[in-house]
N, C-alpha and C positions, 0 to 999 in steps of 0.2 A: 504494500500500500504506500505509494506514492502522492507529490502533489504532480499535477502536468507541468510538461517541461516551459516554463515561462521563464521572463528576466528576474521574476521574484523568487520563484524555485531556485535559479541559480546561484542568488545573491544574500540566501537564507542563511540568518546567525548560528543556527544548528539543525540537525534533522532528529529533537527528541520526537520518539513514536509512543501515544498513548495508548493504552489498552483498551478494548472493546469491554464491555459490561457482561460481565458473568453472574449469576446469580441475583439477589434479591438487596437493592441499598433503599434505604429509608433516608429523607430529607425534608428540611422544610421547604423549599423549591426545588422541583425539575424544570429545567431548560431545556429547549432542545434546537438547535443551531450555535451550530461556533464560528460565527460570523462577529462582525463587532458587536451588532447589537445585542446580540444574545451573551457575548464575553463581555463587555458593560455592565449590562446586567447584572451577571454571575459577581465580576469585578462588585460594587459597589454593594449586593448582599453579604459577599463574603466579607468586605471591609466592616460591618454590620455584626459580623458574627453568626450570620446566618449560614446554616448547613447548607448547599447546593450539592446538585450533581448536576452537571451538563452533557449532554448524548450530540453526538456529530457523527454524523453520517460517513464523513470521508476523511479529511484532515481539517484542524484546527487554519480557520481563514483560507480553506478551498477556494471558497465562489467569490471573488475578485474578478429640470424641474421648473416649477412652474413659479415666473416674474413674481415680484411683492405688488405688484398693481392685480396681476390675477386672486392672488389672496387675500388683499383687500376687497375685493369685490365677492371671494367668496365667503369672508370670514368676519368683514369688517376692519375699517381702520385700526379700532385699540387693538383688536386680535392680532392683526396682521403684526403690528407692531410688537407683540408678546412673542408673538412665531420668532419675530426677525430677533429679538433679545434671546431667544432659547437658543438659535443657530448659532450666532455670537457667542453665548458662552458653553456652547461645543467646541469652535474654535479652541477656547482658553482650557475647557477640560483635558481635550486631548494633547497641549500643550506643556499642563503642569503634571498629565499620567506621563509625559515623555520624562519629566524633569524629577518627579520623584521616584520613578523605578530605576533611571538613568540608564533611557535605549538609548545609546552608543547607535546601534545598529539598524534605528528609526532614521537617522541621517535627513534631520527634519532642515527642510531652507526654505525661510522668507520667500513672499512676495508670488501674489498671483494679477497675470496682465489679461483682462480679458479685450479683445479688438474687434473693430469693427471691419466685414469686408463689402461696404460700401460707405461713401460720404455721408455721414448722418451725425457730425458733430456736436450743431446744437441742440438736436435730441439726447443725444450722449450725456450734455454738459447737463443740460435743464435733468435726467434719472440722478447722476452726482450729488446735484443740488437738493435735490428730493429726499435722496437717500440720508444726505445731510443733517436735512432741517425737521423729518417726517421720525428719522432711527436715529438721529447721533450718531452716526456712521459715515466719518469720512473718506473720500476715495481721491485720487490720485490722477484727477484728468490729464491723458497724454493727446498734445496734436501730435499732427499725421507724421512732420519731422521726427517728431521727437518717438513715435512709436520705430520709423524705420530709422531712427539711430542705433537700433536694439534689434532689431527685427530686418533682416532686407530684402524683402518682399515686395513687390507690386499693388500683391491684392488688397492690400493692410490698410487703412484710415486712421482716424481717430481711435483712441481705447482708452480704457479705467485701469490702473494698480493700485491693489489690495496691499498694502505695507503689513499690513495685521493677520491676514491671510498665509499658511504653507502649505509645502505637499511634503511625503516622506514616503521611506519603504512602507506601503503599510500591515504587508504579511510580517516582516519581525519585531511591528508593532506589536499585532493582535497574539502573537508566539510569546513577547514577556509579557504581555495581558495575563495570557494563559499560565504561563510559570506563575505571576503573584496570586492566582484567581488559589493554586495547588498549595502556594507555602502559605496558605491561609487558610487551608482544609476544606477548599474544595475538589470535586473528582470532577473530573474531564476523561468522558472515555469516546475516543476514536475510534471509526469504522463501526458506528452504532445505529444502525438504524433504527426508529420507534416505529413498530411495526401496528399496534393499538393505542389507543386510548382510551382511557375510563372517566370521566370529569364529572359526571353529577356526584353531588354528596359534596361530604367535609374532604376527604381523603381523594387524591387521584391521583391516578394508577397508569403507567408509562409502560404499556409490554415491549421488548425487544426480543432478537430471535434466541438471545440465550439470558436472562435477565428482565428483571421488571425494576422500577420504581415509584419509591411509593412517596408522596409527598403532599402538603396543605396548599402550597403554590404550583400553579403550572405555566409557565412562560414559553411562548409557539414564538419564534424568532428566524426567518427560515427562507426570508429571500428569494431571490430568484430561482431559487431550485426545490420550492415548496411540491409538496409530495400530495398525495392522495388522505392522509393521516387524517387531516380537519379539513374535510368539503368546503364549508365556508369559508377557510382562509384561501382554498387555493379557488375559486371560484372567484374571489375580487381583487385575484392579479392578476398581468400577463407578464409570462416570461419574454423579453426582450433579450436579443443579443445585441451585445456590443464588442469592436475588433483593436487589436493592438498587435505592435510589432517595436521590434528593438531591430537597432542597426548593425552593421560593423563598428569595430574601431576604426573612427578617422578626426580625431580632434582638429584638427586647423581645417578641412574640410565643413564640419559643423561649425567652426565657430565664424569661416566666411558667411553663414546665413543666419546667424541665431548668438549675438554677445550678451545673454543675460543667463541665470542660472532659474531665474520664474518663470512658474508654470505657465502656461500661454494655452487661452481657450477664445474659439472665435465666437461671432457671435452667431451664427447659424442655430437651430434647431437639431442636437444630435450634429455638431459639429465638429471641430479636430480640437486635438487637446493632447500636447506633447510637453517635452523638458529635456535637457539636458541630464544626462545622470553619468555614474563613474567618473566627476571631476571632470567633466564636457568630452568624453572620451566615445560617448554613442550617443543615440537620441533614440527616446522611449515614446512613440508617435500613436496615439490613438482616436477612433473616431467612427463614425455613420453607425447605424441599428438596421438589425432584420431582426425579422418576427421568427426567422431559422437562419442555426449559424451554419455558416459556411466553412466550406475545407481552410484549411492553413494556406493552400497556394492562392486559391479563388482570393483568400483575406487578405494574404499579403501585395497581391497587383493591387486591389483597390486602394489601400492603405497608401502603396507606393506613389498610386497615378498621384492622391491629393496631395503629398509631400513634394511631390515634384512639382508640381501645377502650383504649389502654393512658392516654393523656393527650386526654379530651374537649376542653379546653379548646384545642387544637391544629386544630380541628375547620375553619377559617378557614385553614389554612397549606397551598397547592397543592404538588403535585407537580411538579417541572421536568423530571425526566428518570429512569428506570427502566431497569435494566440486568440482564442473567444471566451468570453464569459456572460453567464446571465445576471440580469439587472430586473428585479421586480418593479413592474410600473401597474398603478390604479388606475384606472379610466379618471378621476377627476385628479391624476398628476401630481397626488400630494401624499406624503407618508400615513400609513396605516397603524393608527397606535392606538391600544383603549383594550377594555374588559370585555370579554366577551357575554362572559355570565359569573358570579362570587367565585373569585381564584384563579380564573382562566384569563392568560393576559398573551398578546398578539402583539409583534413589531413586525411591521414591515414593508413592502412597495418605497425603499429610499431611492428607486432609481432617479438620478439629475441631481438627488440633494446631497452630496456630498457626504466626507467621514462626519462634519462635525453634527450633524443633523442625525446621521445613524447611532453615535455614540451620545448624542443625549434623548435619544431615544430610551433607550438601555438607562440611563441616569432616570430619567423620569417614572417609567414604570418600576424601577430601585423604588425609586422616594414613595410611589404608592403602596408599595407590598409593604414598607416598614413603616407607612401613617406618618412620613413625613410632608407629604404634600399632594395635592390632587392636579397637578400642571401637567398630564395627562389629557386632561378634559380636555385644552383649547386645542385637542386633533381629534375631540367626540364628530365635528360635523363632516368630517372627512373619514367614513366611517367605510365598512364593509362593501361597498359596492360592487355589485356583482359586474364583472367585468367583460361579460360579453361571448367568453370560452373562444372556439374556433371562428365565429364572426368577428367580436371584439379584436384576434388576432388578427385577421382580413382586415378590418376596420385601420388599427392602428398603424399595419403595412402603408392603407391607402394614404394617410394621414401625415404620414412620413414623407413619401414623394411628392404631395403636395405643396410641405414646407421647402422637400429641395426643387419644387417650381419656382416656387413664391424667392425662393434665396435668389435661382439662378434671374427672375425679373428683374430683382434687386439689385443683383451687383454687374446687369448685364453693361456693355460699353455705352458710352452716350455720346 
């Protein structure tokens, strides 16, 4: 039992392997996903004192969104505004778990640029200002010089930098997640699948194919690669894929088209989103969704054609390795967090919202299980919706190509 061969596989701090669940463990929570949200979770009960056990299907961090205008309109201004404070202090969460477990091996770095590829600055500046004076959230407007001082590209316009914002490995994150979740007396057992579930009553009951557990919490945490286990949790997602590839080494090759070490995301719908990693030594290039993923060669031309289209000069730099993962998305585009019924608790659909949003996720339903707080609720109205199964997938395909119509009207020559 393996992770697949990714740049994160390769770049992993160590390969400890957990044991699968043998026999019968008793807990005050069972989890089931070892994803962040579900290691969050685990994280922050166990800091608690509370007994866990977590069940992971495969390996621990295997499986590796929508405007604040749209969720104000869904949710309401204060709401919207509570939303955007919770992602903010996701940010900071996962910043001060790097700083007091002291991952070395998170190799967390400053600064996310997100850019436009078309002319739309004084829209750009007027969201800035908004985000400003609406969140206390200030952002970093770059003109078009000053993004292609960083960037030397064509296609690029105006863009925003997040000073407050990083990115990091985040598989040998969620791996010392794991290690503190254990030196803290929780169990983490791998290659476990929960084959049943029992949930009414006080007591619920976790079968797997050699083991059960037994526990008063049940937390469903499960992501893109949610099972058949709870109907309704898998009914109000759609698995989406999304494609990545890492390069060769050619450092003075990359750094002709790319002088920053910040993540860079454009502003398309399901658009590219790359970085420099190994000390600018490759580049780690990701981007576009199918509703099914595609082979590794099929991935990696497409990956290539936008990398090159986006920086010709790049034209010379092979592809080493092309990889897919699933992304849980909701039909109304917003993470799925809340109670199902007394003890039964659900994370999930973070696809578009990034780590800090999935790990206080985890933080939040923590704070409910131990009656420190109900901040849980403000994702009650974005709730279970049934997602539509193989139409909603049809649906979301179509819904896709019409944004990359809408992109390509957009940024067409004038």
């Amino acid at each position: 039992m393996t992770y697949p061969d990714t740049y994160y596989r390769r770049t992993l701090a160590d390969e400890k392997v957990r044991p699968p669940l043998a026999g019968l463990a008793e807990c005050d929570t069972v989890i089931v996903g070892g994803g962040l949200a579900g290691l969050t979770t685990a994280l922050q009960l166990a800091r608690a004192g509370r007994e866990v056990v977590l069940l992971e299907a495969e390996r621990v961090g295997f499986g590796f969104a929508t405007g604040s205008d749209n969720i104000a309109a869904m949710a309401g201004t204060a709401a919207a505004q509570k939303l955007h404070r919770v992602s903010i202090e996701g940010v900071e969460f996962v910043r001060q778990t790097i700083k007091d477990l002291d991952i070395k091996a998170a190799k967390p770095r400053p600064g996310i640029i997100g850019v436009l590829r078309h002319d739309g600055g004084a829209e750009l500046k007027g969201h800035a200002e908004r985000l400003a004076r609406d969140f206390d959230y200030p952002l970093e407007y770059l003109e078009r010089d000053q993004v292609r001082a960083v960037l030397q590209s064509e296609r690029y316009y105006q863009g925003l930098r997040d000073p407050n914002a990083f990115h990091m490995h985040p598989l040998n994150y969620l791996r010392s997640v794991a290690d503190e979740i254990e030196r803290l007396g929780g169990r983490i057992h791998e290659a476990t699948s929960a084959v049943e579930a029992r949930l009414d009553g006080p007591q619920k009951t976790m079968r797997t194919a050699n083991g059960e557990v037994r526990a008063r919490q049940a937390v469903f945490a499960t992501g893109g690669y949610t099972g058949r286990l709870l109907g309704q949790l898998r009914r109000a997602m759609l698995p989406i894929a999304t494609y990545v590839m890492l390069t060769e080494e050619a450092p003075e090759l990359i750094a002709s088209a790319i002088a920053t070490t910040d993540g860079i995301g454009d502003s398309r719908r399901a658009g590219d989103y790359y970085r420099v990693v190994e000390d600018g030594r490759r580049l780690l290039w990701g981007g576009r969704i199918t509703t099914r993923a595609a082979s590794p060669a099929a991935l990696a031309r497409e990956l290539r054609r936008e990398m090159v289209g986006t920086y010709p000069q790049l034209a010379a730099l092979k592809t080493e390795l092309a990889w897919s993962g699933l992304m849980a998305y909701a039909r109304h585009l917003m993470p799925q967090i809340g109670q199902l019924q007394p003890g039964v608790w659900y994370l999930t659909a973070f696809g578009g919202h990034g780590i800090n949003t999935t790990a206080m996720a985890g933080k939040v339903v923590a704070e409910a299980i131990l009656g420190q707080s109900d901040r849980y609720r403000l994702f009650e109205r974005f709730g279970l919706t049934w997602a539509g199964g193989p139409v909603g997938l049809a649906a979301a395909q179509l819904t896709y190509w019409k944004l990359q119509a809408q992109d390509w009207w957009r940024e067409r020559p004038r």
